[in-house]
C-alpha positions in Angstrom: 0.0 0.0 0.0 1.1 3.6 -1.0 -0.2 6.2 1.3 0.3 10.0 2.5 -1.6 8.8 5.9 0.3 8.5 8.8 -2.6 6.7 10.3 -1.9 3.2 8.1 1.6 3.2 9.8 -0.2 4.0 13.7 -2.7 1.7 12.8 0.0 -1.1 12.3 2.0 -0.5 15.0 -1.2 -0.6 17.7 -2.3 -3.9 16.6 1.2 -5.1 16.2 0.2 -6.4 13.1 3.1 -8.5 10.5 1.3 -7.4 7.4 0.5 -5.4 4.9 3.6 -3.6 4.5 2.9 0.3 3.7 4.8 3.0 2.1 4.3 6.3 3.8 5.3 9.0 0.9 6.0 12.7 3.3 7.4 16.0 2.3 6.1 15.5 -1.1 2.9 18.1 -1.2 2.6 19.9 -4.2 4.4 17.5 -6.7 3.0 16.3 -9.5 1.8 12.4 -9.6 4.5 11.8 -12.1 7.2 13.5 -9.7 6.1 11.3 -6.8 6.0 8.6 -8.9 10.1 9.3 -10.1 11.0 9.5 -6.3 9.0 5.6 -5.3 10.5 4.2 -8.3 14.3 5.1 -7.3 13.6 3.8 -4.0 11.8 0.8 -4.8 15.1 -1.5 -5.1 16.7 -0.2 -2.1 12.7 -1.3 0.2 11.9 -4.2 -1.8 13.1 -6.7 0.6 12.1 -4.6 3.8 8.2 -4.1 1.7 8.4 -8.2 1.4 8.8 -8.8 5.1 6.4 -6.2 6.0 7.5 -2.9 6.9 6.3 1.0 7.5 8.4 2.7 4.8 9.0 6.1 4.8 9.8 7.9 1.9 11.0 11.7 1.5 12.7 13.5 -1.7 16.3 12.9 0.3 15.7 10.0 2.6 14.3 6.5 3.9 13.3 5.6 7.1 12.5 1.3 7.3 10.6 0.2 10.6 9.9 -3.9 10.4 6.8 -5.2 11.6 5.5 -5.8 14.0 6.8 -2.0 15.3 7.1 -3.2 19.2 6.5 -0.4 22.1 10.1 1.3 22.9 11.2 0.4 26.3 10.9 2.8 29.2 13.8 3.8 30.6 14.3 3.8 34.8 16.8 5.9 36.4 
């Protein structure tokens, strides 16, 4: 799934769900379909194998960010 809807990747991590795998496209308002289309497509090789195993992809015009599912809580830290 392709989405500009953070809610897909919340939703996922809640339920601590394996599957589907979404691609979260930010930064990118304003850009033609074509444009956004440019920047998925040179990123596609370097995700494929994360998208496979199910993962919350982030994609920007100058990064990646990869979280695996399932996305488990962060640990609290005690002092």
């Amino acid at each position: 799934m392709i989405s500009a809807d953070t809610d897909f990747g919340t939703l996922l991590a809640r339920q601590a769900a394996t599957s589907p795998s979404v691609l979260l496209v930010r930064r990118l308002v304003g850009r033609r379909v074509a444009e956004m289309g440019g920047i998925i497509l040179a990123d596609l090789d370097v995700v494929a194998e994360d998208l496979k195993a199910g993962a919350i992809v982030v994609v920007t015009e100058d990064s990646i960010r990869i979280r695996r599912l399932p996305v488990l809580p962060r640990r609290a830290v005690g002092f």
